[in-house]
N, C-alpha and C positions, 0 to 999 in steps of 0.2 A: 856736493863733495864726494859724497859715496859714487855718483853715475861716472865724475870723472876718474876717481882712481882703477873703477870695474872696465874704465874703457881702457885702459893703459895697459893693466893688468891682462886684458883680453889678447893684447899682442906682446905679450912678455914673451911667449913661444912662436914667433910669427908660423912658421911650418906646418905646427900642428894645429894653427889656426885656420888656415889655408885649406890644409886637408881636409879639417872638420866643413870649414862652407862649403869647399867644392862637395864633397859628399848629401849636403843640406839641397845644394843648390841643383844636384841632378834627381836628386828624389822630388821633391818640388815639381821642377819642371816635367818630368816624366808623366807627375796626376795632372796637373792642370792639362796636358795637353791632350791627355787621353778626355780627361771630363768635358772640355770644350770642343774636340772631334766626335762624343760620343752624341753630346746633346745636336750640335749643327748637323750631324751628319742626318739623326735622324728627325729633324726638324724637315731638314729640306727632303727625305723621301720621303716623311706622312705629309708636306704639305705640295709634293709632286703627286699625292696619287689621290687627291679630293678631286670627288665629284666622277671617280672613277669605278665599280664593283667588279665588270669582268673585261679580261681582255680577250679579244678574238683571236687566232692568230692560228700558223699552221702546227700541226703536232708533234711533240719535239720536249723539251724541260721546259717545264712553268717558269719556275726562275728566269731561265735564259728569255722566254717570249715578255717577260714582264719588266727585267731589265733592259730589252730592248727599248722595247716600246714604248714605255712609262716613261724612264730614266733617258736613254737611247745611249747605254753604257757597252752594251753587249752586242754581237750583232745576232739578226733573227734568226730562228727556225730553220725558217723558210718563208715561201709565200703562196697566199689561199686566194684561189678562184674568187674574183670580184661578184659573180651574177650567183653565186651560190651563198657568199656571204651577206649581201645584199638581201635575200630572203629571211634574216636570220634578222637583219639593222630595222625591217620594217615591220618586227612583228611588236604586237598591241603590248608586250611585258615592258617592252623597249619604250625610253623616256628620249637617249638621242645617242646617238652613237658615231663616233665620229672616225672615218676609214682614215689610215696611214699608209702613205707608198715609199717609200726607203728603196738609195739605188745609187743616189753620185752625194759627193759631199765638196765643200770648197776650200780648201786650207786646213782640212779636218774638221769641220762644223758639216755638221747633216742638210743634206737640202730634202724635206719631206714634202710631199705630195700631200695635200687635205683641204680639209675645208676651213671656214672662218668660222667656225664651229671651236676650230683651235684654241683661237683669240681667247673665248670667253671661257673656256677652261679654266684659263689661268688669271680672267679679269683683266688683261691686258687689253691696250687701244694703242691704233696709231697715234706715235706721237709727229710725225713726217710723213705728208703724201696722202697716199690711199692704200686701200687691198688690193690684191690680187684681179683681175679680172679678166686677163688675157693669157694664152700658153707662154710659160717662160718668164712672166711677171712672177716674182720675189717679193716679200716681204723681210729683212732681216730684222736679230733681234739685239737691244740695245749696245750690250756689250762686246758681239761679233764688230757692230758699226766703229764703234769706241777703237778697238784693237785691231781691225785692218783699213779704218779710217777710210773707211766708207760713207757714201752719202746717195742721196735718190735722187736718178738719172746714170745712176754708177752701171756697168755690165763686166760680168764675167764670163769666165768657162767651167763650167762642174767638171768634176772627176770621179770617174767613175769608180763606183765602192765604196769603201770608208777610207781606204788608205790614199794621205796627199800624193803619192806616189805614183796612182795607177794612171790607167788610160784618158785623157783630155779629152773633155766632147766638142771640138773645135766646129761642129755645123749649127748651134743651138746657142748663143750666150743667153744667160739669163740678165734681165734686165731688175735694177733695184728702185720698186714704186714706192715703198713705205718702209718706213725704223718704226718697233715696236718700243713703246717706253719700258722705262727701266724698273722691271718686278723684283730682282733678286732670287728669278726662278730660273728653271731650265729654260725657257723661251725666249730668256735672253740670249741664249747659246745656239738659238737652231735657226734657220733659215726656210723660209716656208713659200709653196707656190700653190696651183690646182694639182691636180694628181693625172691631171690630160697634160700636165709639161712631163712628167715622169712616165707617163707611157708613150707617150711622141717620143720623146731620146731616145728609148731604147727599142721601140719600134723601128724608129730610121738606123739602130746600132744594126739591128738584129736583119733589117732588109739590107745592110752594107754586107752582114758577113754572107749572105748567099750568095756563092759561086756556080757557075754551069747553067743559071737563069737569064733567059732571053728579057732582053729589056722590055718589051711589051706585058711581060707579066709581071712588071715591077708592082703597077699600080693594084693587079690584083690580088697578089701577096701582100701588100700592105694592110690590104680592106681587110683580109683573111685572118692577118693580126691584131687588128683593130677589134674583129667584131670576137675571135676566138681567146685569145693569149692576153685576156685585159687582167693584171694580177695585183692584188695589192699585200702589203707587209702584216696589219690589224686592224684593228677596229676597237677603239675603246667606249664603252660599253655604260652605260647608265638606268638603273630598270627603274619602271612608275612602283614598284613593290619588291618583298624582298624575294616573292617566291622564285622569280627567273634568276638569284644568286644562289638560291641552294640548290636548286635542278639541272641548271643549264652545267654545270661542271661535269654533270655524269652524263646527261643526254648531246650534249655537243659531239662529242669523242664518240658515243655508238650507234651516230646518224647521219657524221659527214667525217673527211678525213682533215678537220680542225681539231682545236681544243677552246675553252674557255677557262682561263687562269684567273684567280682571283687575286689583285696587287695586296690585299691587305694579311692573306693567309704565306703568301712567297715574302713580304719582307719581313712581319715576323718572323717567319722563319730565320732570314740573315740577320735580321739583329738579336737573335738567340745564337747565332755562329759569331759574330761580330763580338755581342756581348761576355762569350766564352775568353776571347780576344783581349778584350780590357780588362776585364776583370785580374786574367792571369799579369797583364802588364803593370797593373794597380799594384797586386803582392807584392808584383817585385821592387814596382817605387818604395812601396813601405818596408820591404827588407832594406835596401840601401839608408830610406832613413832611419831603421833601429841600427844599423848598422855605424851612421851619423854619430849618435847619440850616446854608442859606448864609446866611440873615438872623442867626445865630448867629457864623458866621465874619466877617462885615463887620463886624457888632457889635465882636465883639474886638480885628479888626485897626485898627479906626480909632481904637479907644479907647486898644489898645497904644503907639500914637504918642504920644497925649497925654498915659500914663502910664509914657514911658522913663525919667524923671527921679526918680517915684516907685519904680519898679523898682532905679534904678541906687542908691537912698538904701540900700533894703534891703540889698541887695548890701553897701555899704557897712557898715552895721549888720550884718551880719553873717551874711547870709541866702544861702543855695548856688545854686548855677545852678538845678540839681536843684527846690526847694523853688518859686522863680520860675515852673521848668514845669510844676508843682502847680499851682499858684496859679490858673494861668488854665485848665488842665483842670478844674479844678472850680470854676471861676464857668459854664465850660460844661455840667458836670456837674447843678450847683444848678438851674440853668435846666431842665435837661431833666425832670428827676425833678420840678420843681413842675409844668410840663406834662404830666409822664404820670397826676399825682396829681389836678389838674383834669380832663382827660382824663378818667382811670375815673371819676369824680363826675360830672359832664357826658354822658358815655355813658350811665349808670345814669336820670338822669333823663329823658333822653329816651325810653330805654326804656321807661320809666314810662305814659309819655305818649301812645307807641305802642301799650302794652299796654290801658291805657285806652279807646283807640281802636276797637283791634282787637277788642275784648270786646263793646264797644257795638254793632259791624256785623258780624261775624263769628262772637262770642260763642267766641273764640280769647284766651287772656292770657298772656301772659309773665312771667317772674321776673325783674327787677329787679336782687335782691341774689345772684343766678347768678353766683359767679367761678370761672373756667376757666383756672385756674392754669397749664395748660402754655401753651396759647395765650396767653393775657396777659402771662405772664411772658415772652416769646418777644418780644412788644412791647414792654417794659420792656427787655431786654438790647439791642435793635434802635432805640429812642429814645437811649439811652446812648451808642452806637456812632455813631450820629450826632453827638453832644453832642463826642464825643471826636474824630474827622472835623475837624468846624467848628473846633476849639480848637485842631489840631495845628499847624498854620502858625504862628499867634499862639505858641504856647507855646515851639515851635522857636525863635523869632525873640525870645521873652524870655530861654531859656536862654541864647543866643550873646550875648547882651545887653554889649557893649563898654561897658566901668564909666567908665574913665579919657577917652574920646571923648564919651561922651553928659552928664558934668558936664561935661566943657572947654565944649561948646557950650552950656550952659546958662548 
């Protein structure tokens, strides 16, 4: 009896009902969304950089060579001499280390030059075909196949750069032998070959652009590039001990003109900047919902006025002090929980929207239907608390509710 009069009661003011959830409902969705991008986001970069200590790469921002390479968010540095870096992959500190060539991409998806070294990285297997084995042979990964609907036997044209935009390598298609199954990681997003297709392309680019060359020295300007201009992007990095990650940072840089960046000291870092980030956007959810909750209190208290006489009837009728300050606790109550329930609905979509985003230019996605039960439900007991806040004055002031004074005046 009481839940149905508190729900009646709750749209006595429909307006300021309205106002109050929409206010619920944007503070709500603001945490949840920040809490489920904070955790996925860095779920998938500490689970993009196992089995990783240092990255190789030419010299330039740590950050930038580790979001490259790691992530392949960024683009690189530059690029470091294959036969020097090579000295570096085969020495005894080193467990395995695995070279990267970055250079054309296909629809915006990376086409990297490596080894199958890759694969096991990330514990991935073909789920279609085979590896790589010849120049120009492709492996793609589940969700590139998924979303340009692609399959093995498939050939395209890379582009060269990063952007879909640029130059088309119309002498070279790449051919698609293997789909890697579906991880949930970044290798679902990249497209992978030897790292001999990615200096063949740009070898045969680099012999097209020279002008004022007698065709008989075609072939030996090519050998020349072959055996001189072999370049790759990094090397990611694995030691038998930890002593090559605390050394090789400073002795890299004052021995060759590389770097070696450490993935787990650069993202810390960004999720210390990241973190700055949410934190300040968390405050401001939680201003909007104290802000909620005096819109909650005024609500009650003005409406209390104009329903002494309805209150005092009950009373009458036979209804307790007790029951009265039910009553209006849980029109505050009502309100809150249909704002938290918008809220998680509202947060989810947005998510959506973002992950959508973020997939298209990042080739990063989010899960949506992610609930983080301790965290949310933390939000849920803490929208409540406020619901009950807002209500208590009103509810006090229905309980003392003088029966025989507020009919006299009526």
């Amino acid at each position: 009896m009481i839940g149905k009069i508190a729900w009646r009661n709750t749209w006595f003011k429909p307006l300021n009902t309205i106002l109050s959830i929409i206010l619920l409902t944007a503070s709500v969705s603001i945490i949840s969304v920040l809490i489920l991008l904070q955790k996925q986001f860095e779920e998938q970069f500490s689970s993009s950089m196992d089995n990783i200590d240092l990255v190789l790469g030419a010299k330039g921002s740590p950050l930038q060579l580790i979001l490259s390479s790691v992530y392949h968010i960024d683009a690189p540095p530059g690029n470091i001499d294959y036969a020097e870096a090579k000295k570096w992959m085969h020495n005894p500190f080193v467990a395995k280390a695995i070279p990267l060539a970055y250079g054309d991409n296909y629809k915006g998806y990376k086409i990297i030059g490596t080894t199958t070294d890759y694969l096991e990285r990330f514990q991935a297997k073909i789920a279609t075909g085979d590896v790589f084995k010849k120049d120009f042979e492709v492996i793609i990964g589940a969700q590139i196949a998924e979303n340009l609907k692609l399959k093995v036997g498939d050939t395209f044209l890379g582009t060269h750069g990063d952007a879909e935009e640029g130059e088309v390598h119309e002498e070279h298609p790449y051919k698609i032998v293997g789909i890697i199954n579906k991880t949930d990681k970044l290798i679902d997003n990249v497209i992978l070959s030897n790292i001999e297709s990615v200096w063949h392309m740009h070898e045969h680019e680099h012999a097209h652009t020279e002008t004022g060359e007698a065709e008989n020295n075609h072939n030996h300007d090519h050998e020349e590039i072959s055996e001189q201009k072999r370049e790759i992007t990094a090397v990611l990095l694995k030691f038998r001990n930890k002593m090559g990650i605390v050394t090789w940072p400073r002795i890299i840089p004052q021995n060759t003109e590389m770097q070696a960046a450490s993935p787990a000291v650069e993202i810390n870092r960004l999720f210390a900047l990241f973190g700055v980030g949410i934190q300040a956007l968390q405050y401001l959810a939680y201003g909007i919902m104290l802000i909620s909750g005096i819109s909650i209190f005024v609500a009650l208290y003005n409406t209390l006025k104009e329903r002494k006489y309805e209150f005092a009837l009950l009373r009458v009728n036979g209804a307790s002090r007790l029951q009265l300050l039910q009553l209006v606790l849980i029109e505050s109550l009502f309100l809150c929980t249909i704002g938290f329930i918008f809220g998680t609905i509202f947060g989810r979509v947005a998510l959506y929207f973002i992950s959508v985003s973020s997939q298209e230019e990042f080739k990063i996605a989010f899960n949506p239907f992610e609930f983080i039960w301790d965290k949310e439900g933390i939000i849920f007991i803490v929208t409540l608390l406020v619901g009950i806040l807002a209500a208590l004055i009103p509810a006090i002031k229905a309980y003392n509710l003088n029966i025989s004074k507020t009919l006299a005046n009526a």
